[in-house]
C-alpha positions as CSV (number, residue, x, y, z in Angstrom):
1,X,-26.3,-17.0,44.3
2,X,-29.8,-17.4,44.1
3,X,-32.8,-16.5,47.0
4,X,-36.2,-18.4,47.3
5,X,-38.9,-16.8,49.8
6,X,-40.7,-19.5,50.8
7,X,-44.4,-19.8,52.0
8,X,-47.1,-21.7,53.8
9,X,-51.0,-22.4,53.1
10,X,-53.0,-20.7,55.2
11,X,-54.8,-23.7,57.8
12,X,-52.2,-27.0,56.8
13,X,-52.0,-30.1,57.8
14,X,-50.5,-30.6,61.4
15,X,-48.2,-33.6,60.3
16,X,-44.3,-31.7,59.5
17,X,-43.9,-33.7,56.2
18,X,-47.3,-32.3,55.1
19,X,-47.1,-29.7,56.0
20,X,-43.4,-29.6,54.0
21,X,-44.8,-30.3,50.9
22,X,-47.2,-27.4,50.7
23,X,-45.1,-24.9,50.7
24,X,-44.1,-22.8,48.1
25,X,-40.8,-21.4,46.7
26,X,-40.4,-18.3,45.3
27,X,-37.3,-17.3,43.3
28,X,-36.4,-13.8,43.6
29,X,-35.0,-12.2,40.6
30,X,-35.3,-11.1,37.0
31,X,-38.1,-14.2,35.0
32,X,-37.0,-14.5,31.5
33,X,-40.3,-16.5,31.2
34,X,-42.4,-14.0,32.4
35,X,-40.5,-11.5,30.1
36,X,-40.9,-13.7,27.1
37,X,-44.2,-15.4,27.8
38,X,-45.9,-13.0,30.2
39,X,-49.5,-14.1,29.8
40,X,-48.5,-18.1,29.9
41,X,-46.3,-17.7,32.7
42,X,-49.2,-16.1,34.6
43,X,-51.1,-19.1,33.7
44,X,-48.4,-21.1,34.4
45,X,-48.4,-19.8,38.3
46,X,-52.3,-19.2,38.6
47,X,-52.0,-15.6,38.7
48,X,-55.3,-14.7,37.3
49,X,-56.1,-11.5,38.7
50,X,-52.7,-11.0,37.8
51,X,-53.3,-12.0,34.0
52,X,-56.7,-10.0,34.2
53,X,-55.2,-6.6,34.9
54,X,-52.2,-7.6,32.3
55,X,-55.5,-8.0,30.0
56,X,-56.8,-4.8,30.7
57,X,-53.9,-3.1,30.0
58,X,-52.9,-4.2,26.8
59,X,-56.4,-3.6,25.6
60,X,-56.2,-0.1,27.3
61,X,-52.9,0.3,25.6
62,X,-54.3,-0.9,22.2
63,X,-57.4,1.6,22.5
64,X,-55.2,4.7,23.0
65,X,-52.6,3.7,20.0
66,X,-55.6,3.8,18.2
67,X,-57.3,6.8,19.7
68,X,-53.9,9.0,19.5
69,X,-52.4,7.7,16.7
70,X,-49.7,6.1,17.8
71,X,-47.3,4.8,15.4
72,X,-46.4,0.7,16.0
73,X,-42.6,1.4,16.0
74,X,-43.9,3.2,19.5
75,X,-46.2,0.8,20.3
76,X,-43.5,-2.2,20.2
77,X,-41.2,0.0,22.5
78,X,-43.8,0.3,25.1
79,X,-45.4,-3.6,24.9
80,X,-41.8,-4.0,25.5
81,X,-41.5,-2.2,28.9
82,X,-44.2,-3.5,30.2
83,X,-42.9,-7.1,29.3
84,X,-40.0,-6.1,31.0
85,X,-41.6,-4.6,34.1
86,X,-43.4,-8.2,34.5
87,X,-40.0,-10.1,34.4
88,X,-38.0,-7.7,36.6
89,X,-41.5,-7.4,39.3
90,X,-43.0,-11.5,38.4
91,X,-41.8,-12.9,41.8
92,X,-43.2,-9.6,43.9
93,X,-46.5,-10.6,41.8
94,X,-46.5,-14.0,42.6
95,X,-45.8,-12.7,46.6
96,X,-48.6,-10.6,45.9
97,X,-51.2,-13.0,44.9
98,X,-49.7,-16.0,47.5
99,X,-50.6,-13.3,50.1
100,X,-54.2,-12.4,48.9
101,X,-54.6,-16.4,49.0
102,X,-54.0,-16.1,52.7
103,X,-50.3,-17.7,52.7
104,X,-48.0,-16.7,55.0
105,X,-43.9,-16.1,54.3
106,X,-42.0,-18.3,56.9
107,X,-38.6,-17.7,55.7
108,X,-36.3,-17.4,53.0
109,X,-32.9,-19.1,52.1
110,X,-30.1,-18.5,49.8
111,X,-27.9,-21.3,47.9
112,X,-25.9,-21.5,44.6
113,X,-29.0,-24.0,43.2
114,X,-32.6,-24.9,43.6
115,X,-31.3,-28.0,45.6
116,X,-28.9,-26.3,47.9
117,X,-31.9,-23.8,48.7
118,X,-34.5,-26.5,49.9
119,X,-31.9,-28.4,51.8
120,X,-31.0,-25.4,53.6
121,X,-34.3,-24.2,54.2
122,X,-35.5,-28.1,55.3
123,X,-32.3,-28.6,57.6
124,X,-33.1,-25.3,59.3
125,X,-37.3,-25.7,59.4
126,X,-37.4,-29.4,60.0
127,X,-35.6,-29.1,63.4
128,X,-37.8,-26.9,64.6
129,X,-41.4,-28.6,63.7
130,X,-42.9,-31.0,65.9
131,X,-43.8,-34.4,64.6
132,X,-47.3,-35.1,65.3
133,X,-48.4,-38.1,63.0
134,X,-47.6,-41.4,64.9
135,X,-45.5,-43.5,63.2
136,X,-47.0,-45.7,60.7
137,X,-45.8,-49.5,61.8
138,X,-43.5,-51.0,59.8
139,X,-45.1,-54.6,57.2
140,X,-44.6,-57.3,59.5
141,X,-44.3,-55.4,63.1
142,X,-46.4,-55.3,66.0
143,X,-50.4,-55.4,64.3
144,X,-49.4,-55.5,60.8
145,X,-52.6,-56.8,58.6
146,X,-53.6,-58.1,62.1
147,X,-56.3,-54.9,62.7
148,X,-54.5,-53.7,66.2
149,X,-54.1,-57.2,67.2
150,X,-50.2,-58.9,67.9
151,X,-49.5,-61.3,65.1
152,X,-47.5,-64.5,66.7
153,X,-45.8,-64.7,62.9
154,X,-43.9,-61.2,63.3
155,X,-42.4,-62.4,66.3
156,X,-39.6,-64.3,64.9
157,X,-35.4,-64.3,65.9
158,X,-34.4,-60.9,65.6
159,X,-37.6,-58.7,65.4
């Protein structure tokens, strides 16, 4: 089973579908991307005060290997588990940094796929939204290319 959080930008659009397309997933669970890949996948998901302290680190980390000696045998070991820590804690970071954009968590879902998760999620949040656009009138219908005014030609048998 798999477990999306999913959030909202702060100040959206009023419209439902918009508004539905702005908001952002967020898979909970161990990233073997941001394991593998850590400073691409914080690229990747525009985590850059994320990537900056990442930075800071490993150059911290390089400095005292050097200073103290360190032997690289070491060194590997611990590069390795802080590339771990980032794939077991990369969704709490991308929480993290969606929050300090000013998005809010409206939910989360669960599902055996990505799909199953954002029907769920849409079936349950849709219902509940009010639909504040008007409805855009159909080619043909009542004003269609006629600037607000009714066109005699739409108004043939069956319409």
């Amino acid at each position: 089973m798999q477990t999306y959080t999913v959030h909202e930008p702060p100040g959206g659009p009023a419209d439902r579908i918009e508004r539905a397309e702005k908001l952002v997933f967020v898979k909970d669970g161990f990233s073997f991307a941001a394991m593998l890949l850590t400073p691409f996948w914080m690229l990747a998901h525009r985590l850059w005060l994320a990537l900056l302290i990442y930075l800071v680190a490993l150059g911290g980390f390089e400095l005292a290997t050097w200073a103290f000696g360190i032997t690289q045998q070491s060194a590997g070991w611990i590069m390795l588990a802080l590339n771990l820590l980032v794939g077991f804690e990369g969704d709490a970071i991308r929480r993290w940094s969606l929050r300090r954009r000013g998005y809010t968590m409206i939910g989360s879902v669960t599902g055996r796929s990505w799909d199953e998760c954002e029907r769920r999620f849409f079936e349950a949040w849709l219902a509940d939204q009010p639909y504040v656009a008007p409805p855009r009138p159909s080619e043909g219908g009542w004003g269609s290319g006629t600037r607000g005014r009714l066109n005699p030609l739409a108004l043939g048998p069956g319409r």
